[in-house]
Every structure is written in C-alpha cells, then in structure tokens.
Wavefront OBJ file of the C-alpha trace (Angstrom):
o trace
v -2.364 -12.291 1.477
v -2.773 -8.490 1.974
v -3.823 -5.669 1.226
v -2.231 -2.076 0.609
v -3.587 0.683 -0.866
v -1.663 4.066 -2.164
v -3.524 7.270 -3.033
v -2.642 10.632 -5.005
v -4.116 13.939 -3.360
v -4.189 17.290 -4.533
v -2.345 17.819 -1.218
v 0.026 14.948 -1.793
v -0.190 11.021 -0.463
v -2.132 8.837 1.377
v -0.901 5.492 2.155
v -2.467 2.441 4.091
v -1.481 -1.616 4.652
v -2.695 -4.066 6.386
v -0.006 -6.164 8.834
v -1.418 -9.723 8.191
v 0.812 -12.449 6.498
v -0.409 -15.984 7.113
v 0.393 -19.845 6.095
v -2.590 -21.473 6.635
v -5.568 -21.111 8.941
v -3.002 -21.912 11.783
v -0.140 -20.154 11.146
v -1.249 -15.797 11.118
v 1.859 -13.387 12.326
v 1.623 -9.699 12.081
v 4.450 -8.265 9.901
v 4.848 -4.335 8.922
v 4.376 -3.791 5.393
v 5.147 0.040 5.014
v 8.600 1.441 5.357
v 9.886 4.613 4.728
v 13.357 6.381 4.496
v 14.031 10.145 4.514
v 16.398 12.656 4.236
v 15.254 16.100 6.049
v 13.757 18.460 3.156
v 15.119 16.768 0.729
v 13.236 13.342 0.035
v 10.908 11.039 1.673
v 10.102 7.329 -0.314
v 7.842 4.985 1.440
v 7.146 1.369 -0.081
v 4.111 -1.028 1.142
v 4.736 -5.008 0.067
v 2.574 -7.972 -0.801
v 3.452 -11.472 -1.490
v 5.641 -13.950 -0.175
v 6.824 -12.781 2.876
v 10.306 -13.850 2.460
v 10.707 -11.799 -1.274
v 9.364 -8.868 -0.194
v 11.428 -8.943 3.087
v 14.736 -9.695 1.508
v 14.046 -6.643 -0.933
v 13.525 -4.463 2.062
v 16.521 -5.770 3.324
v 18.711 -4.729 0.901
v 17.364 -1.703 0.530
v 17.703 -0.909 3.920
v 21.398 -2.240 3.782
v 22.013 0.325 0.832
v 20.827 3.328 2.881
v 23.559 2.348 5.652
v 26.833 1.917 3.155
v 28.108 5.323 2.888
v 29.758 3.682 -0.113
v 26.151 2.612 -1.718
v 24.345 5.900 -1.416
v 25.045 6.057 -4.935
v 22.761 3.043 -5.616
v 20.491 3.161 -2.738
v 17.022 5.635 -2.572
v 18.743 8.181 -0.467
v 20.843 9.177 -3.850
v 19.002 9.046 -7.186
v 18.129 12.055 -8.802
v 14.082 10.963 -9.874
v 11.873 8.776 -8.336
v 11.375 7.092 -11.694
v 15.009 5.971 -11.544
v 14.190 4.864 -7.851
v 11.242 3.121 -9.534
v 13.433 1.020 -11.828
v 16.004 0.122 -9.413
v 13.526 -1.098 -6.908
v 12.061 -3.182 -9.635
v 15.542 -4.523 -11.084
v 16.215 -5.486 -7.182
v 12.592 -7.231 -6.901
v 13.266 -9.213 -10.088
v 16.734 -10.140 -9.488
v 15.283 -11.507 -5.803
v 12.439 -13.147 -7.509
v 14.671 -14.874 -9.905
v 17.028 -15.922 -7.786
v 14.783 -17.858 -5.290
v 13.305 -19.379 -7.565
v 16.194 -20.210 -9.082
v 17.585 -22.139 -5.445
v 14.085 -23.765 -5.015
v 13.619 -25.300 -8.858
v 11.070 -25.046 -11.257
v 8.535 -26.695 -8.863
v 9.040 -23.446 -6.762
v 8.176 -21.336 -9.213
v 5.268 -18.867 -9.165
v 5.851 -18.860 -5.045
v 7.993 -16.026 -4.737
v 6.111 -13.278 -6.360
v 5.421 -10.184 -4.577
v 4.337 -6.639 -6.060
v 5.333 -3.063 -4.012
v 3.736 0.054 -3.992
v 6.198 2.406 -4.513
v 5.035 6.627 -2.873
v 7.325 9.762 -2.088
v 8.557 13.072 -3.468
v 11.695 14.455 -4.341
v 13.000 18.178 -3.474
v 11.625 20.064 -6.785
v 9.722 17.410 -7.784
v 5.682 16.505 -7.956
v 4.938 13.299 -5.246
v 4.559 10.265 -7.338
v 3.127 6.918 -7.091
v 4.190 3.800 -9.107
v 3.195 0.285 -8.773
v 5.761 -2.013 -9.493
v 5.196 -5.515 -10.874
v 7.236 -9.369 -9.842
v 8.851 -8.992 -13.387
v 10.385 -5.572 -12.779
v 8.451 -3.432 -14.368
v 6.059 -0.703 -13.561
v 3.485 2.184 -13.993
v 2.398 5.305 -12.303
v -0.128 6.879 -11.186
v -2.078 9.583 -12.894
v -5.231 11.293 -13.585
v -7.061 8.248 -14.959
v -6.078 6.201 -12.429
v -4.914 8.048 -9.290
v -4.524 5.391 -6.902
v -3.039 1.616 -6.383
v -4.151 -1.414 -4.688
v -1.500 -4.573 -4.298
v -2.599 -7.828 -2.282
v -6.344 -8.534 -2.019
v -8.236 -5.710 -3.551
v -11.229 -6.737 -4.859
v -13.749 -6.442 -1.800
v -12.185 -2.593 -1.032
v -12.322 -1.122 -4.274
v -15.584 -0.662 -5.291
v -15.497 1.901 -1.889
v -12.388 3.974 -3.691
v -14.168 4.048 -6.775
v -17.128 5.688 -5.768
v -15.695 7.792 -3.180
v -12.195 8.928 -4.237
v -11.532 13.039 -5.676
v -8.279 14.227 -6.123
v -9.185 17.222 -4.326
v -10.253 15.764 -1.015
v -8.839 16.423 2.230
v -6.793 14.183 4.051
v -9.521 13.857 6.456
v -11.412 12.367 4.291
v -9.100 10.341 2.357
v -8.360 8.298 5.704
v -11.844 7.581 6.243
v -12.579 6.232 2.919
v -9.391 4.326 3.042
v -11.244 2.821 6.650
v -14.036 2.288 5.202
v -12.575 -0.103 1.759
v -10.062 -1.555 4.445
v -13.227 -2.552 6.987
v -14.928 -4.108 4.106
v -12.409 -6.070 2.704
v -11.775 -7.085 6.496
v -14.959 -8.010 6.985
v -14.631 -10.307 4.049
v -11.470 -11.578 3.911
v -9.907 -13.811 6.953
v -6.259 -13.393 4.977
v -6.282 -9.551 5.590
v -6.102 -8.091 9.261
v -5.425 -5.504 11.755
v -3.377 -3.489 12.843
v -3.288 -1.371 10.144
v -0.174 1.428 8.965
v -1.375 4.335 7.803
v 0.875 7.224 6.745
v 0.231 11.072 5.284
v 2.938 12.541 3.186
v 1.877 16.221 2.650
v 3.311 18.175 -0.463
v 6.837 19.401 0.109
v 7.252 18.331 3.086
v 9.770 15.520 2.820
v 8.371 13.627 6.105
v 5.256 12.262 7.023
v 2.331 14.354 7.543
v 0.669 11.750 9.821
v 1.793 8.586 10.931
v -0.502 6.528 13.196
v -1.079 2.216 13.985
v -4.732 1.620 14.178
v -5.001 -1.611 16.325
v -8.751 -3.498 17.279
v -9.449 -1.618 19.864
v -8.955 2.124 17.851
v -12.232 4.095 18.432
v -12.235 5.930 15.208
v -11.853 2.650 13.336
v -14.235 1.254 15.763
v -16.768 4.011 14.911
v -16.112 3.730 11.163
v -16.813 -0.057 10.852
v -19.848 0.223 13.114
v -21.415 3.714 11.241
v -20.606 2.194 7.778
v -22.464 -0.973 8.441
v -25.137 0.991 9.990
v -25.526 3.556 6.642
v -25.262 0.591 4.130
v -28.357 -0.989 6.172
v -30.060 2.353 6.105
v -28.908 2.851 2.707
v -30.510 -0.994 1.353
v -33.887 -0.667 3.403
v -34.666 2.823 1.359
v -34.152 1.422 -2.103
v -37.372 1.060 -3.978
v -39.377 -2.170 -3.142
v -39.110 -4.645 -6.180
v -42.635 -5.592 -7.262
v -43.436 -9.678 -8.344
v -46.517 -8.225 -10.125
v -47.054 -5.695 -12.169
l 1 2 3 4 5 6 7 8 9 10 11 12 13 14 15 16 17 18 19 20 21 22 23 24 25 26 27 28 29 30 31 32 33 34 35 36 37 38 39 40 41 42 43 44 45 46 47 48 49 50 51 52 53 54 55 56 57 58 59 60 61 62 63 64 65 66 67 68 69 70 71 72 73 74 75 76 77 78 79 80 81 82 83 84 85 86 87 88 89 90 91 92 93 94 95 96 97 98 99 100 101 102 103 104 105 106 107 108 109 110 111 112 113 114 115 116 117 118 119 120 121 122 123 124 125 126 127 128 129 130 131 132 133 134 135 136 137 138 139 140 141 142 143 144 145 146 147 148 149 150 151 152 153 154 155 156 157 158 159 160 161 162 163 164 165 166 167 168 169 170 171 172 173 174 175 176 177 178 179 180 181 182 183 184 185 186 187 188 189 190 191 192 193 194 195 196 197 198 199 200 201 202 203 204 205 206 207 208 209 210 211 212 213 214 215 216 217 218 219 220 221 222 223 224 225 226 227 228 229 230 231 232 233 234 235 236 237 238 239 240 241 242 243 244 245 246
C-alpha cells in the first residue's frame, strides 16, 4: 500500500507520496512514486502511483521510453496538445498494462494488478490541472468541489485535508497540512512510510517550484509530528467534561 496525495492551489500544485511498497511484514523496499518530465517553459506533468508495484512501474516505463524516441514524441507527454488528452493516453496505457498481466497470469490473477495514478501539471497557455485516473482507464479531474486527490491508503489522512484545505492558501501552508494528514496516516498505518516526495509546481512556471525528500530524521517533519500530537492532546483535554449525571 501507499499513499499519495495531489492538491489544487490558487497558486498552482502541491504534490506528496509516500516511498513504501511492501509484501508482507518481511518484505518493505522503498520505491519512488512521483516522477516528472518537463520541457523548459513549455510543460511540466508529474504522476504519483499506487498499486502493484510491477503495473505501475511498467506504465512508468513506457512512458519514460516514449519521452526518449524522437520518433514517439508524437504519442508520448512531451507532445500532446491538452493535458486531458495526456489524461486519456495515460489511462489507455494503464488499462492496456492491467489487461495484459492479467491476461499472462489467468483469471486466478486477476484483481492483483490494479494500480490508480495521480495525474498533475500545466501546459504553456493552459490552467494546471489535476486528474485521477482509475485501473479501468478512465478518469476525473479536479475542481472546485473537490480540489484535491488521494490514491493508496487515504482514509486515516483525510479527515486532516478536509478540515484544513482553502484554495487560496499558501504553499507554506499547504506542505504542512499535507505533513500533518501524511504523519497521521503514518502513525496508523505500518503499509505507508517514509521518506516522503514532495514537489511544488507554481503557476506558469513549467518546473518545480520546490522539490525536497523528507527522510526520518527531517526536523521540520520531526517538529510537525511532535507539535501536532502535542495540539491534538491540548486540543482533547479542553473539550467540555461529559457529565454521567445530570
């Protein structure tokens, strides 16, 4: 499991993953989920993965492989015109990979090869957009109503983005509420771990903002987990007594 989470700013994207990917209690590597590719003031598209490690790798893959053929750039990121046509080829490539390991392993492989991607970036001329894009191919975006995306293990972190998130927020403080759902969900989920990516794509700017690996021994996550425990404590003890009696 995992846990990713991309966010819609005012100011442009914020975008966060975890680098866990395990096999049992026994078997826990560290993997990057977030990539990116750019071209210099002309586009930036990031994507952040969950799932089975070897689907959302062999999608990367070939992505990746796409931006290299001078002969692909046609059908790779680095040439379609929209982001929503990036969208739909990225999800036409994760179905097709879906499909066809499942189609190697047999039917009783099915249902172990899904994987969902965050898809985040911004086109010359264009707004930045987020999409999430499902195992079967198909996707949304982001908007007003909901102006953010969580992929992997998102129930312990979200509460913390629903209370906390405003479109017109700095980045500032968009990383620290991003620490403070990731520290929670790490503090209650063994499947999810650090390091963690974090990246900042500012409007128009076609490369990242911000880029930085926050690893165990990070103060300001350090600080974070240990202030955020401290104010939820704080926060529980001054909550009205309840009363057995009336």
């Amino acid at each position: 499991m995992t846990y990713c989470v991309g966010m819609v700013l005012d100011k442009g994207l914020v975008l966060m993953s975890d680098t866990r990917t395990n096999s049992g209690v026994d078997n826990i590597s560290v993997f990057r989920k977030m990539v990116h590719w750019q071209v210099p003031g002309e586009r930036l598209i990031a994507v952040m993965t969950a799932g089975n490690l070897a689907t959302t790798q062999s999608v990367i893959s070939q992505l990746e492989e796409r931006t290299k053929a001078p002969d692909e750039r046609s059908n790779s990121l680095l040439g379609m015109p929209t982001m929503f046509q990036v969208a739909s080829e990225i999800g036409r490539l994760l179905r097709r990979t879906i499909e066809e390991q499942q189609s190697a392993n047999g039917p009783s492989g099915s249902g172990r090869f899904t994987a969902s991607i965050i898809l985040a970036g911004q086109i010359a001329g264009m707004e930045p957009r987020l999409f999430l894009i499902y195992p079967e191919g198909n996707f949304i975006e982001a908007s007003t109503d909901t102006p953010f995306f969580q992929i992997g293990e998102t129930k312990y972190g979200r509460p913390i983005l629903i209370r906390g998130y405003d479109s017109s927020m700095s980045f500032e403080d968009a990383v620290k509420l991003l620490m403070v759902s990731f520290d929670s969900t790490l503090k209650a989920n063994l499947s999810v771990g650090l390091p963690l990516d974090l990246m900042v794509i500012g409007r128009d700017t076609f490369e990242p903002t911000h880029q930085r690996r926050i690893t165990h021994d990070d103060t300001y996550y350090q600080a974070i987990s240990s202030s955020w425990g401290d104010a939820l404590r704080n926060a529980f003890h001054s909550l009205p007594d309840f009363g057995f009696y009336p």
